[in-house]
C-alpha positions in Angstrom: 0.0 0.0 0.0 1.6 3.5 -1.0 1.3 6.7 1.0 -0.4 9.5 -1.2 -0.2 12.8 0.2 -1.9 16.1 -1.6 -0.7 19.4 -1.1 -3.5 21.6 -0.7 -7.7 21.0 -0.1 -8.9 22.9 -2.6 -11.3 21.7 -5.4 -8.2 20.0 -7.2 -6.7 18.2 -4.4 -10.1 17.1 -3.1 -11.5 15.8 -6.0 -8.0 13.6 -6.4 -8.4 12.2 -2.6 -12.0 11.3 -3.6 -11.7 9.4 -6.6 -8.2 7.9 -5.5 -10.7 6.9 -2.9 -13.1 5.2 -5.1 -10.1 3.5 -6.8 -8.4 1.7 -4.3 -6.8 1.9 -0.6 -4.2 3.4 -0.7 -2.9 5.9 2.4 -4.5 9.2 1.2 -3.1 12.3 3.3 -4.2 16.1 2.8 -2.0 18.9 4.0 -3.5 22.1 4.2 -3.1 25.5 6.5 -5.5 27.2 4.9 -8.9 25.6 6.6 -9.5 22.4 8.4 -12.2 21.0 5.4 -12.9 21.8 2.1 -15.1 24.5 1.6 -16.3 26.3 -1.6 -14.2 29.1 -2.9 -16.8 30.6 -5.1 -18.7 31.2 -1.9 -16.4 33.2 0.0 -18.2 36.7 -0.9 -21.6 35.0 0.2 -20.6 34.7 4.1 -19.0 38.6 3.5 -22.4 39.2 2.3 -24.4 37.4 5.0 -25.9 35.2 2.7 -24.1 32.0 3.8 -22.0 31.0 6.9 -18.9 29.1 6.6 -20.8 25.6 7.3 -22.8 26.4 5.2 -19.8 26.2 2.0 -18.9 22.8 3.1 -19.6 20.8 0.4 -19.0 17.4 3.0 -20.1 17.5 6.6 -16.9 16.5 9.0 -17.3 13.3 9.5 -16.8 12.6 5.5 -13.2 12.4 5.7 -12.8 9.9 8.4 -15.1 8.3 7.6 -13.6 7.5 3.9 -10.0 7.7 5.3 -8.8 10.5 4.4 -6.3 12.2 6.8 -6.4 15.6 7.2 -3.2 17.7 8.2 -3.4 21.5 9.4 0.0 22.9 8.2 1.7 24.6 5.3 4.1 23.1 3.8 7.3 24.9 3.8 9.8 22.3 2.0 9.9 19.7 -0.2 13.0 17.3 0.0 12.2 14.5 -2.8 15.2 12.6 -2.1 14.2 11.7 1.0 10.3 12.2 -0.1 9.7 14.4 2.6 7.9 17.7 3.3 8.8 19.9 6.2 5.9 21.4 8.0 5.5 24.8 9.4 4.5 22.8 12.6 7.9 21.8 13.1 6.8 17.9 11.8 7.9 16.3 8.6 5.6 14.0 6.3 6.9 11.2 4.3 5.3 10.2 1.0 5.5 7.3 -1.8 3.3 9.6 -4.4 3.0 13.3 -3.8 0.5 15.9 -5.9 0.9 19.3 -5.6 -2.7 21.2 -5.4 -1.6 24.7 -3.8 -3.5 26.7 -6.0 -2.8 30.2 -6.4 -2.2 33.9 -4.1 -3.0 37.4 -5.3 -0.6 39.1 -7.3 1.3 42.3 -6.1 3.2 44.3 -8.9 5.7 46.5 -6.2 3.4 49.5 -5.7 4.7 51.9 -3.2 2.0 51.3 -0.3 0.9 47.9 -1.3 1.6 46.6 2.0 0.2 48.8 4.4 -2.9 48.2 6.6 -5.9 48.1 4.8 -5.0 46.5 1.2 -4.9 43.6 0.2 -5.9 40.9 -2.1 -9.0 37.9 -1.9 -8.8 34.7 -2.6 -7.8 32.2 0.3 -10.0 32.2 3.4 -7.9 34.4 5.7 -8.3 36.9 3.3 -11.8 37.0 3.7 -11.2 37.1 7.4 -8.9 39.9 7.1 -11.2 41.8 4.8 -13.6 41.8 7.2 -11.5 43.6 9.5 -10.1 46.2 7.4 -13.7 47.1 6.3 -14.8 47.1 9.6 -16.7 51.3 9.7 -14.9 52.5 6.7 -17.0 54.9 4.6 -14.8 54.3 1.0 -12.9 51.7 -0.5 -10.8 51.6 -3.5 -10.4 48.2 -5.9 -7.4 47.7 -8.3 -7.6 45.6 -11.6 -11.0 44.1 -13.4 -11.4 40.7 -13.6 -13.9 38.1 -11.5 -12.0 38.8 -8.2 -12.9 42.4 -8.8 -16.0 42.1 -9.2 -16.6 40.1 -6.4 -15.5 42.4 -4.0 -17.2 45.5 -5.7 -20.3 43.4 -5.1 -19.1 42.8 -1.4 -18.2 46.2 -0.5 -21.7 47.8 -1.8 -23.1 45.5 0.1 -22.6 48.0 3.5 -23.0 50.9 1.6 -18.8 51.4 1.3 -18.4 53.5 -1.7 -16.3 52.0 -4.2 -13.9 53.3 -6.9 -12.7 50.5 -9.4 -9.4 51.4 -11.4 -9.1 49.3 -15.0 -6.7 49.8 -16.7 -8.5 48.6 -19.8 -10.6 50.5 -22.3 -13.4 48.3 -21.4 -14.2 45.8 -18.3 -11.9 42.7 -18.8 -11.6 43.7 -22.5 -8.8 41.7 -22.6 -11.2 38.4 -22.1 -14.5 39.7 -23.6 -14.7 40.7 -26.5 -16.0 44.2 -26.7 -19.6 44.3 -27.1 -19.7 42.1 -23.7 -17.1 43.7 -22.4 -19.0 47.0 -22.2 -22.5 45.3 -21.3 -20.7 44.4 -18.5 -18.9 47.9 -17.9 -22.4 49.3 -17.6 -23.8 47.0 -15.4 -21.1 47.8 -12.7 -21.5 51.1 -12.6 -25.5 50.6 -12.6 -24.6 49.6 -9.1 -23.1 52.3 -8.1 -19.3 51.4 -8.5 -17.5 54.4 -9.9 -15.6 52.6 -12.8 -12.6 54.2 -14.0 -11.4 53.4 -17.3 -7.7 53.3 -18.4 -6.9 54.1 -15.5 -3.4 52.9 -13.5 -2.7 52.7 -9.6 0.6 54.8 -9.3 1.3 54.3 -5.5 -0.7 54.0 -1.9 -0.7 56.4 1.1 -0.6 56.0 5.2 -1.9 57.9 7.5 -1.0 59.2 10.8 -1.6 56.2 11.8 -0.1 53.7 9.3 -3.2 52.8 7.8 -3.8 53.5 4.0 -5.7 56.8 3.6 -5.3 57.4 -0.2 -4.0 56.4 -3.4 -2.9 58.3 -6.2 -3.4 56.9 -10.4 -0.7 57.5 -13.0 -2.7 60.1 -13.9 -2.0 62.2 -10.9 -5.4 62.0 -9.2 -5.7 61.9 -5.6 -8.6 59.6 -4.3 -8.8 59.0 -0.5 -9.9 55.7 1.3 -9.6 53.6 3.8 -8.8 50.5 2.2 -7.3 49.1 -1.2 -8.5 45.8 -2.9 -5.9 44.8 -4.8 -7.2 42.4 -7.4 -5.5 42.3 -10.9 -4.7 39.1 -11.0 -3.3 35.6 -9.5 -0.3 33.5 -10.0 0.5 29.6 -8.8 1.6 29.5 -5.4 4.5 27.6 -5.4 7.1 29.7 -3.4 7.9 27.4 -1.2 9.2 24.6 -4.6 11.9 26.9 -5.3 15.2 24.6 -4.9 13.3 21.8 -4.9 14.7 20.4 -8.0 11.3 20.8 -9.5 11.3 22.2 -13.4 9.3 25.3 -12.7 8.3 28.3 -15.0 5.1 30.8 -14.3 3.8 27.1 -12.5 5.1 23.6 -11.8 5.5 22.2 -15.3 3.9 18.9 -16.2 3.1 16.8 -19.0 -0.4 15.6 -20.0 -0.4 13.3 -17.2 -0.2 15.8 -14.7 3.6 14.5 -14.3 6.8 16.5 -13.4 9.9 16.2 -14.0 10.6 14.6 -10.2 9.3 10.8 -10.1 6.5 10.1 -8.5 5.3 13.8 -7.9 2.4 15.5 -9.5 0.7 18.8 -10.4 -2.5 19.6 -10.9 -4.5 23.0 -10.8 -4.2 26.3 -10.7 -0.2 25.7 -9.6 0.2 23.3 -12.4 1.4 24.3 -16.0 1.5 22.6 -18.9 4.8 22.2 -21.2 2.9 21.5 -24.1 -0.4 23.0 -23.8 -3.5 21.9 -25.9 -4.2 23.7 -29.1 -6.3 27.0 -27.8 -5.9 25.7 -24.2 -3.8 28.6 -21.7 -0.5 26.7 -20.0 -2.1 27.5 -16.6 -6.0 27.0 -16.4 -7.4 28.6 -13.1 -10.7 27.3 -13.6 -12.9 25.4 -11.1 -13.9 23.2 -13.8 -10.6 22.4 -14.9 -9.8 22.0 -11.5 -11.9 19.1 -10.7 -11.1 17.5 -14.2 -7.6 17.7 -13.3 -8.4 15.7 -9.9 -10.1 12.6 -11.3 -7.5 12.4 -14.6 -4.2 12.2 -12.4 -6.1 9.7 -9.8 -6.4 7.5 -12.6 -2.9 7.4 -13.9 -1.9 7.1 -9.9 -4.1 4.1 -9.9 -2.9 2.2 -12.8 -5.4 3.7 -15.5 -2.7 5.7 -17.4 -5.0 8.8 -18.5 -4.1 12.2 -20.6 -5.8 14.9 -19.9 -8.2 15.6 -22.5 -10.9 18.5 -20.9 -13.1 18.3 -24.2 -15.0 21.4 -25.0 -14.1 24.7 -23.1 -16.9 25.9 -20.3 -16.5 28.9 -17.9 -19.1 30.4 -15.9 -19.2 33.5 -13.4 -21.7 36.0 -12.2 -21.3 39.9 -12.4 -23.6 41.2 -10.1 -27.3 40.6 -11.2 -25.9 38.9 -14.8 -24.5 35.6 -15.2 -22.3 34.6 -18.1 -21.9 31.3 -19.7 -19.2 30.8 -22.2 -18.6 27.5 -24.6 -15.8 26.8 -27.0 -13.9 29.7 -27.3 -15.0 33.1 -28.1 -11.8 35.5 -28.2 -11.8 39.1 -27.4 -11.3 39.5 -31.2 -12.0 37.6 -34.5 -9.2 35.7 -36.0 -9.0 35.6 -39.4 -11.5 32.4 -40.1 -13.9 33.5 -38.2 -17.7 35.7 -37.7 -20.1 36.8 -35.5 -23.3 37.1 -34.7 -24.3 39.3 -31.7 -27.4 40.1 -30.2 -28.4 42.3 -26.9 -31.9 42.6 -25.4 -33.4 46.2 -25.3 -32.5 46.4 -21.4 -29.1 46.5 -21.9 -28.3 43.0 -19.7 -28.8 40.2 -21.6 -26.9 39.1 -24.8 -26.0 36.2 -27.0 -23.3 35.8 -29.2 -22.5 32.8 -31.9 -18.9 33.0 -33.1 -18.9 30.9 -36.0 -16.5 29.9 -39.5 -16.6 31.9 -42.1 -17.2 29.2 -45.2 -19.0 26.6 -43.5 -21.1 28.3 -40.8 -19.9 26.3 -38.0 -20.4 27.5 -34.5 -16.5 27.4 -32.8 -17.8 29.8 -29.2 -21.0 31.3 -27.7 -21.3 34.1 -25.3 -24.2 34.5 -23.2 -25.1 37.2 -20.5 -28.3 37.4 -18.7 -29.2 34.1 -20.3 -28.9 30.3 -19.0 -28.3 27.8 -22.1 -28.1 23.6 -20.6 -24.4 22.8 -21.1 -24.9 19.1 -21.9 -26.6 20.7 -25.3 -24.5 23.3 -26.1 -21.6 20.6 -25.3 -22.7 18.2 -27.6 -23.7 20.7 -30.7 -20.4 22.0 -30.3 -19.2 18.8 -30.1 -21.6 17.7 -33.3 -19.6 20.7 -35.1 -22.9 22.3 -35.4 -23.7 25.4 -37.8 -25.3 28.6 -37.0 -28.4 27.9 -38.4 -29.1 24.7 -36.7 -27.8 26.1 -33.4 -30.3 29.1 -33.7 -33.3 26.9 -35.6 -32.9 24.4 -32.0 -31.7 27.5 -30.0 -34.9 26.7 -27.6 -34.0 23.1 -26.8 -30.9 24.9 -25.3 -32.5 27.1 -22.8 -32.3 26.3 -19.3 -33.9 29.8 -17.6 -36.2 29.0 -15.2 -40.4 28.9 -15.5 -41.7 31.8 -16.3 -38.7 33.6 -17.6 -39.4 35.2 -20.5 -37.6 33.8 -24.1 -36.2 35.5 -26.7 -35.6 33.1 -29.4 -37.8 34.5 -31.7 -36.5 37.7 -31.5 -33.0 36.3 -32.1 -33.8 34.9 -35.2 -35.8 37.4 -36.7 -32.7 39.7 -36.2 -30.2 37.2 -37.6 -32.3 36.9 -40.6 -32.4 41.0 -41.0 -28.6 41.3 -40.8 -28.5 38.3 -43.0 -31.2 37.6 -45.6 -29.1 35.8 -48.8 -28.9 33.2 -45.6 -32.0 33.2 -43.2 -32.6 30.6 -40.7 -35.7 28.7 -42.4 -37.8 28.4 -38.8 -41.3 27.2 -38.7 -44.4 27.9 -36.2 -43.1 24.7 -34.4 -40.0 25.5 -33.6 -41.4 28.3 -31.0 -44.9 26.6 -30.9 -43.7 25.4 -26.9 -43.1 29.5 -26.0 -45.1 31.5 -28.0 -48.6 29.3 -28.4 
């Protein structure tokens, strides 16, 4: 029997201890300092908000782990020795392992700002940072947030939440312009500052004042402006945390470098998630993927090949979903924030200004490659597979019905999809009949 032992308990490293689980019985051990149990990342703004409590993000109650054997360790790890295949602990202790994965996810990027380390700013994304941002907003009356993205968003949505007024500096043309492409981008860009977030376009943090008293009190853009606060979200971005590899003997770049296997170059040890990138990515696939849905796919491939079942990684058609305030977004293939060369678009945007759809698709043979949609639910096991089918527009927008997943009562907008795509393009309407909308209009 071998001795597994996972570096972090996020939704990588869980879902490897679970299906290593389900495969055999082996020793499976979990390190983490962060928390005691798995919780849900994606839910840390809820218990700022007072929507959830932590218990309430535990996706397993506590006696899951024992219960399946699964050891849990409370530690960071501060050093890994794999010629001995040992880690040192920040408790002083040492672990031993025959098979080691590496699941440490990732920590907020800081770019050397003048400031960035004073009271009051910081980033969000591992639990104590929720805990710390709910002291440093404790009475504070304004609150400035650095660098679009989901992360931002989150904690614009947070902030307004008790009424802190909130500045957000991009430094983009658009909101996360350099995702979206740029009718989405600025549906989006509206949207934020429907909620009262003062979004600042093209616009660059230059450094970050104290106070008397040490705590942040203002910060100042390239520009020159002067905009006082008393705390700094600093969210443009996040990178694998892996600090602690460095002279490990591990072949590292941005993130632990691995094959398809989720191997390095050190036997016996793995990477997988947002720490892990690849050597040779997929075509149209980033090196790094700091997804949640990659994350979990990442889990159950590498406890196959730990388990004998030798598996590559092959994720099959890109999906990503987030929410921006009152608008989610769903996105499936790959829609880039500009057309390449072989490809069109169609786009269309409801009336009110927060809900939109749009069908990238091949130039000669009209097949759907990536959708965008905003304020809209599509079911992902059609879109999936229609993608997968290689699809063209016209039977993606003829069947665009069977694809909606909004609840009862919502009202559609087929329909009046179509009818515009066949305005903008009559040499090739979609040839509908009364049937095909008979189940929302009759």
């Amino acid at each position: 029997m071998k001795k597994i032992v996972i570096i972090g308990n996020g939704i990588s490293g869980v879902t490897a201890a679970r299906n290593l689980r389900k495969l055999g019985d082996h020793e499976i051990v979990i390190i983490s300092g962060e928390t005691d149990h798995f919780f849900s990342r994606t839910a840390l703004m809820y218990i700022y908000m007072g929507h959830m409590t932590y218990e309430h993000t535990k996706p397993y109650e506590d006696w899951f782990w024992s219960q399946n054997r699964i050891q849990l360790v409370r530690a960071w790890v501060q050093q890994l020795n794999p010629a001995e295949r040992k880690l040192l602990l920040s408790t002083g202790n040492s672990i031993t392992y025959d098979v080691l994965i590496i699941a440490t996810g990732s920590k907020s990027n800081k770019f050397g700002w003048p400031g960035q380390d004073l009271p009051g700013v910081q980033g969000l994304y591992h639990y104590q940072d929720l805990e710390l941002m709910e002291k440093n907003t404790r009475n504070i009356e304004a609150a400035v947030i650095v660098g679009g993205g989901l992360i931002g968003v989150e904690m614009a949505e947070m902030l307004r939440t008790r009424d802190i007024r909130v500045v957000f500096l991009i430094r983009e043309k658009e909101f996360w312009d350099g995702v979206l492409p740029i009718e989405e981008a600025s549906l989006i860009g509206r949207h934020i500052m429907e909620h009262h977030i003062d979004l600042r376009k093209e616009t660059e943090l230059d450094k970050i004042f104290a106070g008397e008293n040490g705590w942040v009190k203002a910060i100042k853009t390239k520009g020159g402006e002067i905009i006082a606060c008393q705390y700094v979200g600093l969210t443009v971005g996040v990178s694998p945390n892996i600090g602690f590899l460095k002279n490990s003997g591990l072949d590292i770049n941005r993130g632990v470098l691995i094959d398809h296997y989720f191997r390095t170059n050190l036997k016996d040890v793995y990477a997988i998630g947002d720490c892990a990138e690849f050597r040779d990515p997929l075509p149209n696939r980033r090196p790094i993927e700091q997804v949640w849905y990659t994350g979990r796919m990442h889990g159950e491939t590498v406890a196959h090949s730990i388990m004998g079942q030798i598996t590559a990684y092959k994720p099959g058609i890109w999906y990503n979903s987030a929410k921006f305030f009152d608008i989610e977004y769903q996105t499936y293939g790959h829609v880039w924030n500009q057309l390449r060369d072989n490809e069109t678009q169609f786009y269309w945007e409801h009336a009110d200004g927060n809900k939109c759809l749009k069908l990238v698709y091949h130039k000669e043979n009209h097949q759907v490659l990536g959708v965008n949609t905003f304020g809209i639910r599509l079911r992902h096991h059609v879109m999936d597979r229609w993608l997968q089918e290689k699809r063209d527009i016209f039977y993606v927008l003829k069947n665009l019905s069977k694809a909606n997943f909004d609840p009862e009562f919502f009202k559609t907008h087929e329909k009046e999809i179509v009818d515009l795509f066949n305005r903008e393009n009559p040499s090739t309407p979609v040839h509908s009949t009364s049937s095909i909308f008979s189940n929302i209009f009759n």
